[in-house]
Backbone as CSV, one residue per row, in Angstrom:
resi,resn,N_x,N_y,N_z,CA_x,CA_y,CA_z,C_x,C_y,C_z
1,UNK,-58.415,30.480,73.376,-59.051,29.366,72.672,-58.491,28.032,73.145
2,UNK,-56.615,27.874,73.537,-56.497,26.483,73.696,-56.576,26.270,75.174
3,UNK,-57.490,26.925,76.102,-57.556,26.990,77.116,-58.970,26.554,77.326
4,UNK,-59.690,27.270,76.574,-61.341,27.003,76.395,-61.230,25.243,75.763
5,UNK,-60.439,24.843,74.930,-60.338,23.084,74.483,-59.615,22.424,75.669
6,UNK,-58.784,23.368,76.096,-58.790,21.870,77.322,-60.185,21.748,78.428
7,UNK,-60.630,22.955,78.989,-61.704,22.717,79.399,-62.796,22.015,79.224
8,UNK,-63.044,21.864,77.849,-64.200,21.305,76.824,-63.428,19.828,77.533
9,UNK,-62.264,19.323,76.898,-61.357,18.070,76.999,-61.832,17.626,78.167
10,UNK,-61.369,18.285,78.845,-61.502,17.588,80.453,-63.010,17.306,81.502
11,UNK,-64.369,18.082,80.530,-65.429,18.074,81.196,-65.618,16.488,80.344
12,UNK,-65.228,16.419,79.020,-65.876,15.385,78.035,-65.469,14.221,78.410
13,UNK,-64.210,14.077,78.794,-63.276,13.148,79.496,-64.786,12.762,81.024
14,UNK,-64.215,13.202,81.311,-65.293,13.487,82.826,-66.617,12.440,82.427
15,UNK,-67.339,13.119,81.521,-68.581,12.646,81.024,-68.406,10.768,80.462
16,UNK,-67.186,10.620,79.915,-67.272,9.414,79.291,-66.903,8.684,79.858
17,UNK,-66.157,9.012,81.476,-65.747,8.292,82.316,-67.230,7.756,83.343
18,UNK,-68.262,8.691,83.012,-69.654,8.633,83.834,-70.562,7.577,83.330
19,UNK,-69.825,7.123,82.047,-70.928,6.475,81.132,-70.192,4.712,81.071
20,UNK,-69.120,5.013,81.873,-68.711,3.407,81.893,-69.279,2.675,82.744
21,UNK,-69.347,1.440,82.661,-69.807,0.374,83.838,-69.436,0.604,84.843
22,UNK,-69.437,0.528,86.134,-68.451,0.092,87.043,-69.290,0.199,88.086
23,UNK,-68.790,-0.778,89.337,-69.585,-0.311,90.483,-69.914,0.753,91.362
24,UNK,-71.048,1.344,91.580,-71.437,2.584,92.011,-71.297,2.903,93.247
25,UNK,-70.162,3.131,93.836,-69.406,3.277,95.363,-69.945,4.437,95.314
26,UNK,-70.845,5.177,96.212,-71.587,5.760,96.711,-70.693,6.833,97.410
27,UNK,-70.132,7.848,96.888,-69.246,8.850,97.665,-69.990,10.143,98.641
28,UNK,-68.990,10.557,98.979,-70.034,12.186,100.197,-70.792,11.422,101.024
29,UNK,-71.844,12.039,100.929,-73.183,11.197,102.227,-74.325,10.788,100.903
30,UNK,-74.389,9.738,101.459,-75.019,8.850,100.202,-76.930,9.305,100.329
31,UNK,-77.376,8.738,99.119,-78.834,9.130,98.776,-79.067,8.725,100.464
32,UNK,-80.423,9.397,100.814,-81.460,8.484,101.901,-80.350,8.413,103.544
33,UNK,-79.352,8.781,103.380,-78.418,9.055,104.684,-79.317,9.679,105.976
34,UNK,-79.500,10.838,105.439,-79.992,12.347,106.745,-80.986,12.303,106.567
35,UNK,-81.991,12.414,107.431,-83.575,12.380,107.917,-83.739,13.963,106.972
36,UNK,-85.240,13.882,106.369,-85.282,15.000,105.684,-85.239,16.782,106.729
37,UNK,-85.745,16.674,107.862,-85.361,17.202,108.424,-83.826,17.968,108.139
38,UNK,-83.098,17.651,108.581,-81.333,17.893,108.338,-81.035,17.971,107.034
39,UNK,-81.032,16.923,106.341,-80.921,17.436,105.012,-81.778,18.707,104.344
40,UNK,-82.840,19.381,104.566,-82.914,20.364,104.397,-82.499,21.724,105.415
41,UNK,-82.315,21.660,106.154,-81.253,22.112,107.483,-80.280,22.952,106.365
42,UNK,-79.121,21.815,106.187,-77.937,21.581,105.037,-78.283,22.419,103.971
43,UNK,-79.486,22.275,103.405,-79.515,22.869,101.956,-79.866,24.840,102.246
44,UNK,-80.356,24.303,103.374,-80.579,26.075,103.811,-79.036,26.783,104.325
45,UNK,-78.442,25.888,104.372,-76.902,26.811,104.798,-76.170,26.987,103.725
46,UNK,-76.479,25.835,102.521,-75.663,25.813,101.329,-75.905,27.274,100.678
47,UNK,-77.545,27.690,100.613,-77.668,28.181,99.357,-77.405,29.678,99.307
48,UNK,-77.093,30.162,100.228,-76.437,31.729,100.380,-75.204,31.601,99.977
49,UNK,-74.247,30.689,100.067,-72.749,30.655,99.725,-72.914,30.270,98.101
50,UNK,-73.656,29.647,97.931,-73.998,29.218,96.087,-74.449,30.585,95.508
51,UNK,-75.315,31.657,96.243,-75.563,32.581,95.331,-74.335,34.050,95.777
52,UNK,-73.735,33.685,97.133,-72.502,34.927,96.659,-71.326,33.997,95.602
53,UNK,-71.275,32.956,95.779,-70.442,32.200,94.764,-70.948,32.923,92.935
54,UNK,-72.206,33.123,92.746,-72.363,32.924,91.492,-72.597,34.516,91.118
55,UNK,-72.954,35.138,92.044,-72.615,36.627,91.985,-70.929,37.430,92.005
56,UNK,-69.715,36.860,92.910,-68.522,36.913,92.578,-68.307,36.292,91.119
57,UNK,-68.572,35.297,90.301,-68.251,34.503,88.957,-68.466,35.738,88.493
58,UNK,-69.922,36.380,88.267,-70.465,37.367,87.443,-69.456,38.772,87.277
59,UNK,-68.794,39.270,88.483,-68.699,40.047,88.700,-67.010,40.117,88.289
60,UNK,-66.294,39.094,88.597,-65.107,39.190,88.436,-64.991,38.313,86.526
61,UNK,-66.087,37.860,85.987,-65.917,37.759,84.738,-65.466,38.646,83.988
62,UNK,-66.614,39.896,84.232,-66.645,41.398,83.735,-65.415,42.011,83.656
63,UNK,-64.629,41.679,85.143,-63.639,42.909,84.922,-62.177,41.970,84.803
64,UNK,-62.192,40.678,84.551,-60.828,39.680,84.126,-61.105,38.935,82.942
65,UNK,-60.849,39.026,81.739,-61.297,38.400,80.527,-60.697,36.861,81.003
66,UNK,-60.019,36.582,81.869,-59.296,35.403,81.589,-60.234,34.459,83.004
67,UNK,-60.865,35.031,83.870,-61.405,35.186,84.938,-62.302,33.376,84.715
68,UNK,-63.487,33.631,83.398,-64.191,32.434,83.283,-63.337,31.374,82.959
69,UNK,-62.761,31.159,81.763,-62.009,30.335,81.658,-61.154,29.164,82.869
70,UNK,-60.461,30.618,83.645,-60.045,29.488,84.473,-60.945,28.984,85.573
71,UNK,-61.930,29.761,85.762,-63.081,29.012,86.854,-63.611,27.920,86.130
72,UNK,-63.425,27.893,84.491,-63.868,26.563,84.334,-62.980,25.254,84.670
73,UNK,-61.537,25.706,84.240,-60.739,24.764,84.429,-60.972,23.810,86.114
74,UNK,-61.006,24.855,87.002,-60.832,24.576,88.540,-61.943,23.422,88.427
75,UNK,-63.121,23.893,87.944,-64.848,23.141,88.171,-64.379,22.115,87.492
76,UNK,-63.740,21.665,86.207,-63.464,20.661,85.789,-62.355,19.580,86.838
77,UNK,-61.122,20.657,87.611,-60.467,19.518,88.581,-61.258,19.330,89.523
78,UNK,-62.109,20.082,90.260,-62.612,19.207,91.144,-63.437,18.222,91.149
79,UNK,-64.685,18.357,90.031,-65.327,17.657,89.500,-64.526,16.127,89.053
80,UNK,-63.310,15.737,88.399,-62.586,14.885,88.447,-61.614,14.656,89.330
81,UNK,-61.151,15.416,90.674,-60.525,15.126,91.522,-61.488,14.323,92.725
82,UNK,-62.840,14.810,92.580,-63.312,13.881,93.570,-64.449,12.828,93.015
83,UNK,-63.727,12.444,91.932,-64.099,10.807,91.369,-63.516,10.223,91.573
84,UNK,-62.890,9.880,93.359,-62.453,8.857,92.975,-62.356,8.194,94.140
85,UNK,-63.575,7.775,94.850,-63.720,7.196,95.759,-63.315,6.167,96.208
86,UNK,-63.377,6.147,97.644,-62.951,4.529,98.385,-63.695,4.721,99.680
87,UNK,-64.554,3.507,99.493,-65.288,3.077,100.091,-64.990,3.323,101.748
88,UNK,-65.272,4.152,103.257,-65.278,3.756,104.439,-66.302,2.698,104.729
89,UNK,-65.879,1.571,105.413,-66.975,0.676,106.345,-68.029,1.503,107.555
90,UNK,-69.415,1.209,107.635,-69.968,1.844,108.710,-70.162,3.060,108.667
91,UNK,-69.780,3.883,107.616,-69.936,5.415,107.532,-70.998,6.117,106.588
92,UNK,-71.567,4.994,106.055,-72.270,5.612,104.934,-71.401,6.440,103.585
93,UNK,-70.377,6.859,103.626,-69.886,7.690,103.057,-68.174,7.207,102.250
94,UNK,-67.891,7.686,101.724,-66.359,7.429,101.220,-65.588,8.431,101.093
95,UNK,-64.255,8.182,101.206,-62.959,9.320,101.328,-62.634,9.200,99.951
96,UNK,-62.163,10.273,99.621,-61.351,11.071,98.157,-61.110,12.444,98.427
97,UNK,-59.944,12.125,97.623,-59.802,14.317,97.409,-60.897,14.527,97.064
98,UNK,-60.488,16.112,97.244,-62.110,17.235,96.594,-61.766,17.885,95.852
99,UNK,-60.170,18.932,95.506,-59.860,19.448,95.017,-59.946,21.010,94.850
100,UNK,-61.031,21.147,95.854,-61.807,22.540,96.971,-60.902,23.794,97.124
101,UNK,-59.647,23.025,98.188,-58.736,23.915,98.299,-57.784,24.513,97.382
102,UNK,-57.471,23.514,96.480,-56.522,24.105,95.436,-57.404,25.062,94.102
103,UNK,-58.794,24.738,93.904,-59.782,25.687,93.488,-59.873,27.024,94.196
104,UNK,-59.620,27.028,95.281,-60.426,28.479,95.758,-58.950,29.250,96.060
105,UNK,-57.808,28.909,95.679,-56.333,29.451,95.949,-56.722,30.075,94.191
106,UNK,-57.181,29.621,93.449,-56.998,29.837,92.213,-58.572,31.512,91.904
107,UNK,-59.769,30.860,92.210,-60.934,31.574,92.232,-61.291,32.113,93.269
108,UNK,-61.020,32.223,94.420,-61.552,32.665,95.513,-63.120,31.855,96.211
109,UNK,-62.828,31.206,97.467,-63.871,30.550,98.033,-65.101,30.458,97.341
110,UNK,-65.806,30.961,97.787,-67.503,31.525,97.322,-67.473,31.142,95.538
111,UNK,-66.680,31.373,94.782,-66.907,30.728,93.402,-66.669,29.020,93.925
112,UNK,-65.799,28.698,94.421,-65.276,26.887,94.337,-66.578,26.683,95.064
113,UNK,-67.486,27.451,95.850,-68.659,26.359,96.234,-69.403,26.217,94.903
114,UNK,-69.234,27.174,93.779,-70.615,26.882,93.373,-70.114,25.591,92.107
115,UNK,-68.565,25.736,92.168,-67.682,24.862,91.176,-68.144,23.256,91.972
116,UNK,-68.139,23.319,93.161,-68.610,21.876,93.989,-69.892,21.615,94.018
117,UNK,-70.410,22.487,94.064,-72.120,21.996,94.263,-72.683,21.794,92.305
118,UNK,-72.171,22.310,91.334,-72.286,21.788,90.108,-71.656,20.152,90.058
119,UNK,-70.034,19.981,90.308,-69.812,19.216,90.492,-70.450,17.477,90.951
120,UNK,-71.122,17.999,92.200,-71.685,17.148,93.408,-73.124,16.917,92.551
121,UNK,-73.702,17.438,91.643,-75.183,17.497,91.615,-74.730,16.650,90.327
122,UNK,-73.683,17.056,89.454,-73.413,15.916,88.095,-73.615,14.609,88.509
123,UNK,-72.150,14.115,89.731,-72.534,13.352,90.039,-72.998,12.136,90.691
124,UNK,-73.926,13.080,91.256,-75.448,12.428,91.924,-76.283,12.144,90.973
125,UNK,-76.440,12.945,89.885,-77.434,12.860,88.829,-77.259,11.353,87.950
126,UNK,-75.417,11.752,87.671,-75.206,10.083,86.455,-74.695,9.582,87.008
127,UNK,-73.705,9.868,87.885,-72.664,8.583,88.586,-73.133,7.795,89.416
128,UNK,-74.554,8.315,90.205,-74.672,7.149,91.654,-73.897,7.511,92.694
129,UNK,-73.089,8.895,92.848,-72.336,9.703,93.798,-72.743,10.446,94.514
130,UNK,-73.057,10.350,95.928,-73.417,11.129,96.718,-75.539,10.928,96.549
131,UNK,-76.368,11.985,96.616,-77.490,12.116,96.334,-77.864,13.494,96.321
132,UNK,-79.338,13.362,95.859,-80.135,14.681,95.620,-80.640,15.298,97.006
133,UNK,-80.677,14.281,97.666,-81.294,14.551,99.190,-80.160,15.391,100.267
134,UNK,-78.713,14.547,99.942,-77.440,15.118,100.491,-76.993,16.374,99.880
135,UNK,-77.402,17.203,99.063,-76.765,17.531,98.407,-76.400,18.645,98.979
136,UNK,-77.353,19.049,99.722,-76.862,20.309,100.685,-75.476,20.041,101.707
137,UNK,-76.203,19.240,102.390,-74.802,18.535,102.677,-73.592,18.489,102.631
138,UNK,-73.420,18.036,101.391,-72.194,17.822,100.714,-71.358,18.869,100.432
139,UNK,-72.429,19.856,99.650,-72.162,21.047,99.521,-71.459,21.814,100.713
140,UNK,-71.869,21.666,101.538,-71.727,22.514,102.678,-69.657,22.037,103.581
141,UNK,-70.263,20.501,103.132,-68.674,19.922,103.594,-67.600,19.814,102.583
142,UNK,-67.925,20.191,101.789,-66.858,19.615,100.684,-66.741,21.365,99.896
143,UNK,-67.784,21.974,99.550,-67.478,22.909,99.005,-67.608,24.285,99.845
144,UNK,-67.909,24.132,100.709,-67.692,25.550,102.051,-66.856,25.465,102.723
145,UNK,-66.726,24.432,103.381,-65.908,24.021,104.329,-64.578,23.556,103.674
146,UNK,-63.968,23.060,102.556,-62.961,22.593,102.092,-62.355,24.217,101.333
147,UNK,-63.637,24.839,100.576,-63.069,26.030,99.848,-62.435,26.851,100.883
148,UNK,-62.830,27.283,101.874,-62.472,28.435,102.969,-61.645,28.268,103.526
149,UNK,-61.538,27.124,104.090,-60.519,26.612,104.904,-59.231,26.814,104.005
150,UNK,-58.725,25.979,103.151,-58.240,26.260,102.065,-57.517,27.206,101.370
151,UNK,-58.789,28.187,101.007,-58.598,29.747,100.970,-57.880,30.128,102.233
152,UNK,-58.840,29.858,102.885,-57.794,31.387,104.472,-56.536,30.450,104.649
153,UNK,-56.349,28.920,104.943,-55.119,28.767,105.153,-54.265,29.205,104.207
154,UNK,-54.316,29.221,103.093,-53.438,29.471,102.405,-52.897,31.282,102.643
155,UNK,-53.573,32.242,102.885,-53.502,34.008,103.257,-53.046,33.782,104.257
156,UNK,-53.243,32.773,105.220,-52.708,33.170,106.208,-51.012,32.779,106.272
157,UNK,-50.877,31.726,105.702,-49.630,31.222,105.752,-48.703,32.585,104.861
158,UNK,-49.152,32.593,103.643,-48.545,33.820,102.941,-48.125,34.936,103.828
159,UNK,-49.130,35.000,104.414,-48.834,36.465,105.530,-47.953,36.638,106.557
160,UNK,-47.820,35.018,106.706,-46.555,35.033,107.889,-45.672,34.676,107.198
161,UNK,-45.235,34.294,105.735,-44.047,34.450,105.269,-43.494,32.993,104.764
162,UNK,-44.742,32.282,104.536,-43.868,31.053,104.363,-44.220,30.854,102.702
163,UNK,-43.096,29.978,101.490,-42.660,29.643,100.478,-44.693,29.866,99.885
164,UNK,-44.676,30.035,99.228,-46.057,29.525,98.274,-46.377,28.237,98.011
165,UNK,-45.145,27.387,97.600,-45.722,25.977,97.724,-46.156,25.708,98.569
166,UNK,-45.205,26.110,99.811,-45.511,25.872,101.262,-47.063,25.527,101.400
167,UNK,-47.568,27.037,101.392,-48.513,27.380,101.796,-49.989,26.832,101.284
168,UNK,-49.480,26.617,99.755,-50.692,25.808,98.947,-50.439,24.105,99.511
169,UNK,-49.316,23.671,99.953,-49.336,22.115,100.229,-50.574,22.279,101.687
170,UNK,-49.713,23.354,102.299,-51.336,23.330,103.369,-52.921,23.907,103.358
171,UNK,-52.762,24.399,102.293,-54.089,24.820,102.044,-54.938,23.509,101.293
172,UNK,-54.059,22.713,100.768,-54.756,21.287,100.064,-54.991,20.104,100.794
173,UNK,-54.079,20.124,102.004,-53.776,19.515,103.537,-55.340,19.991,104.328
174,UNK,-55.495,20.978,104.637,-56.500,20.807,105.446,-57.673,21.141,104.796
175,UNK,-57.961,21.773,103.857,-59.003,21.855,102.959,-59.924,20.351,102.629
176,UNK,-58.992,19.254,102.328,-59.433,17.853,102.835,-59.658,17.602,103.950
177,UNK,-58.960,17.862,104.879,-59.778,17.024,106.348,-60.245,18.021,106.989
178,UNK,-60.613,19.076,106.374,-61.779,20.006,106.744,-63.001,19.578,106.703
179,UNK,-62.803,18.609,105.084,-64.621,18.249,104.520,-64.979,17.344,105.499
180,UNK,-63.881,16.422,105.784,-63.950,15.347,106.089,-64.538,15.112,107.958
181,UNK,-63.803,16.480,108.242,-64.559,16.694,110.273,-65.962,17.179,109.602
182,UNK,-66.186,18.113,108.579,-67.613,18.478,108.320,-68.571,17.413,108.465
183,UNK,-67.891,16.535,107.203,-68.892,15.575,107.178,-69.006,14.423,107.774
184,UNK,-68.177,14.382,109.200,-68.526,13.526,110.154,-69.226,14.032,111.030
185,UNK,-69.332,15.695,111.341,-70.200,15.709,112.492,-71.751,15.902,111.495
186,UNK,-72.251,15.912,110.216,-72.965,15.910,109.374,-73.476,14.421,110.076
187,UNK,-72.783,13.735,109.447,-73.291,12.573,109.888,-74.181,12.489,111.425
188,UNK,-72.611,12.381,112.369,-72.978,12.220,113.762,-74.297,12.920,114.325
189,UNK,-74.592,14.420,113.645,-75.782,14.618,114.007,-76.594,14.585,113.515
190,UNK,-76.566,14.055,112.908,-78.171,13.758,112.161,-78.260,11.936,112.636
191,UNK,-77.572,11.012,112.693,-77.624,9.407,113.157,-77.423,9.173,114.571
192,UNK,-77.830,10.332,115.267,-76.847,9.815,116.999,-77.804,10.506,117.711
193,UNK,-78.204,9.734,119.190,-79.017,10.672,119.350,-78.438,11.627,120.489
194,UNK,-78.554,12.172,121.294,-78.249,13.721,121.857,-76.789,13.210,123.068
195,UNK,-77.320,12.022,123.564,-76.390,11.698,124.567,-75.119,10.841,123.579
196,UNK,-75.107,10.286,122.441,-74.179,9.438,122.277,-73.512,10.502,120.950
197,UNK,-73.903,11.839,120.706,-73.320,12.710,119.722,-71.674,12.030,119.909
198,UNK,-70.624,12.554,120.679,-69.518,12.269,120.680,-69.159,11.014,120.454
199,UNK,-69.641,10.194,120.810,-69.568,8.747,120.659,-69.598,8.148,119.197
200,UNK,-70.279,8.449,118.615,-70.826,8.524,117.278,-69.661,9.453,116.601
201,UNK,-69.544,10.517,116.554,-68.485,11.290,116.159,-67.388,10.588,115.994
202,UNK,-66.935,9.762,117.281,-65.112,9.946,117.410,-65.387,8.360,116.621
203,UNK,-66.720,7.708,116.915,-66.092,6.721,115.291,-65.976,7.169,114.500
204,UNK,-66.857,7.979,113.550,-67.226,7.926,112.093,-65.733,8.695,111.843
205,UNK,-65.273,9.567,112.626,-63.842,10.097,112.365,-63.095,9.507,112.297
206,UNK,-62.691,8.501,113.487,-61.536,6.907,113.555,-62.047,6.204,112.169
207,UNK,-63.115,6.491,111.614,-63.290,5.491,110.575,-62.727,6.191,108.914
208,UNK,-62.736,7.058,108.974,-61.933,8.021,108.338,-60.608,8.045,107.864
209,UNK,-59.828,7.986,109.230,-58.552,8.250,109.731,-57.495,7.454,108.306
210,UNK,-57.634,6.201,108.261,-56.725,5.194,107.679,-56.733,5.725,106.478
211,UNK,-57.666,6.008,105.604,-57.640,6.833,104.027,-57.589,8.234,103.996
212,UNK,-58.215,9.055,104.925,-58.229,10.361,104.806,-57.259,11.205,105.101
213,UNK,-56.263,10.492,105.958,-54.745,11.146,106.379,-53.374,10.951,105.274
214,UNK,-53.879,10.002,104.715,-53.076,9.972,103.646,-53.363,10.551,101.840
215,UNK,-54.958,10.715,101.930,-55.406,11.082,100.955,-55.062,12.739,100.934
216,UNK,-55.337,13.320,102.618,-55.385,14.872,102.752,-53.692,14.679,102.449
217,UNK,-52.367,14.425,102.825,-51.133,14.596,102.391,-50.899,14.769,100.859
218,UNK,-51.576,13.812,100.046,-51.505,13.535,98.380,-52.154,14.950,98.249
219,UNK,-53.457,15.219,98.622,-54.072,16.583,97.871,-53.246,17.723,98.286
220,UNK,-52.289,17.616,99.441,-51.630,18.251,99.360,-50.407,19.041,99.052
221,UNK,-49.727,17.595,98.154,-48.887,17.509,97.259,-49.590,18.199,95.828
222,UNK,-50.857,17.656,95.770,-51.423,18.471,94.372,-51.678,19.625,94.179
223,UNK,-51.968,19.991,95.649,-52.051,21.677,95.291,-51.058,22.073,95.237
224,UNK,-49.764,22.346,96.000,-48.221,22.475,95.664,-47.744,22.227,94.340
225,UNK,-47.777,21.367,94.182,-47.489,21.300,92.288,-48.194,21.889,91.289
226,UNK,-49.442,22.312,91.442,-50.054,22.942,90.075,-50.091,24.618,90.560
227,UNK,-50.173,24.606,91.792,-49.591,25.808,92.037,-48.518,26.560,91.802
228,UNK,-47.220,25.831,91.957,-45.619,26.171,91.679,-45.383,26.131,90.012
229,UNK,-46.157,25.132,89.282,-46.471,24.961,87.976,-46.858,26.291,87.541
230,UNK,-48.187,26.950,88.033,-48.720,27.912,87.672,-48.066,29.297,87.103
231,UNK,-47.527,28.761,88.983,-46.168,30.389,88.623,-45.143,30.529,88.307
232,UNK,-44.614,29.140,87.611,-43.537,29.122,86.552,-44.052,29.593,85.866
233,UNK,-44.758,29.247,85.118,-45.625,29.443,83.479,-46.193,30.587,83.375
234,UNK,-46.933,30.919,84.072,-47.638,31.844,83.853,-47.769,33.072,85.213
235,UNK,-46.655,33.425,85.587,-46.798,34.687,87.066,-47.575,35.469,86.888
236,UNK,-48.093,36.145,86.017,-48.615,37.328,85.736,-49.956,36.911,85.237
237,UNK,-50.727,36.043,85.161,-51.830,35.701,85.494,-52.400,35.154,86.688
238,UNK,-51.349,34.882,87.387,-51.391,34.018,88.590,-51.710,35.543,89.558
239,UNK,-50.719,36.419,89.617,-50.614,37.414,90.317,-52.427,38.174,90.315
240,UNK,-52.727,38.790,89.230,-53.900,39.712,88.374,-55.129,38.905,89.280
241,UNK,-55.127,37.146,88.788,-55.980,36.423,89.973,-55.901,36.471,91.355
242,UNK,-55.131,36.400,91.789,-54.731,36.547,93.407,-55.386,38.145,94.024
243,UNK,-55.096,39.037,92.833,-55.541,40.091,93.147,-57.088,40.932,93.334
244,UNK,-57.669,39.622,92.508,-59.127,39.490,91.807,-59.911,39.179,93.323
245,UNK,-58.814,37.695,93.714,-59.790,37.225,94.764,-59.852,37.562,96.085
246,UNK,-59.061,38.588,96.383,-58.504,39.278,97.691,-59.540,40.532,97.911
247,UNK,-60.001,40.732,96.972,-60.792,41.862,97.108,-62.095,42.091,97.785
């Protein structure tokens, strides 16, 4: 129950933070970005990972009572971990954590897309974040590409033996500038045309660079801490999950 109220807490929080004034810095790949072409491209790659995402939720609900709960919690950090944009010049787009990687260490990949693409569609819907048109998109860079990456870095590091914080500081490390190469060559190919692809690329990336190298270090401090947090407090839920999502 006081697990189910912080969840409630933190979506409501979320919501009343959606309903304040403020200027609408346009995060991910903004409305009207990608020729409809590509943007539906995007939405056709998203939506197989959204429905094994929502078929794993189903499945590992059933057999972990504690299973929903914390997939809500995760959908609630990422959903507020990547509110919180800053503006790139020339990119169409803005850098922030995602919160991807430290979700899918917790739920296993394929659920954190469908925790991002709920996320991403909130808000596009009230915030003025991202769009309906991107949404595949987004999806695809922020919640495929950030969850997996994420996920496997983190198994893999485990496997060769290094600390758990360790391993979650790098799974939150590149899980961010995973989204972030996604969604520059997102960009680059869909705005560039065939001969200037690279050209186009190695800006929108250099344009990146100054916020996103320091933003991917911070998310990677965050996954390390709520991780090491976790398994102070609670090992034996931590473990039962780990075991859930390996399967």
């Amino acid at each position: 129950m006081t697990c189910d109220r912080r969840i409630l807490g933190a979506l409501a929080a979320g919501a009343c933070l959606s309903l304040l004034p403020a200027t609408a810095w346009a995060m991910h790949i903004s409305e009207g970005i990608l020729p409809v072409g590509w943007a539906a491209g995007w939405f056709t790659v998203a939506l197989p990972f959204v429905a094994w995402g929502v078929r794993d939720i189903r499945r590992q609900s059933k057999e972990n009572p504690h299973y929903k709960s914390l997939a809500g919690l995760m959908g609630a950090a990422v959903f507020v971990i990547s509110c919180l944009p800053i503006p790139v010049p020339g990119t169409g787009s803005c850098a922030h954590p995602t919160g991807t990687g430290l979700a899918a260490i917790f739920i296993g990949p394929a659920p954190t897309v469908v925790m991002a693409a709920i996320a991403l569609a909130l808000q596009a819907l009230f915030m003025s974040h991202g769009g309906l048109s991107t949404l595949g998109a987004n999806i695809v860079s922020m919640g495929i590409g950030g969850a997996f990456t994420g996920y496997y870095a983190f198994r893999l590091c485990r496997g060769l033996g290094m600390p758990a914080w360790g391993a979650a500081f790098l799974a939150g490390l590149l899980s961010d500038w995973a989204t972030y190469t996604l969604t520059s060559l997102e960009l680059a190919g869909a705005l560039a045309d065939p001969a200037n692809f690279l050209k186009m690329l190695a800006t929108i990336l250099l344009a990146f660079v100054p916020t996103q190298v320091p933003l991917g270090i911070l998310e990677g401090f965050i996954s390390a801490g709520a991780y090491s947090f976790i398994l102070f407090r609670r090992p034996d839920l931590l473990l039962l999950l780990m075991k859930e999502t390996t399967r």
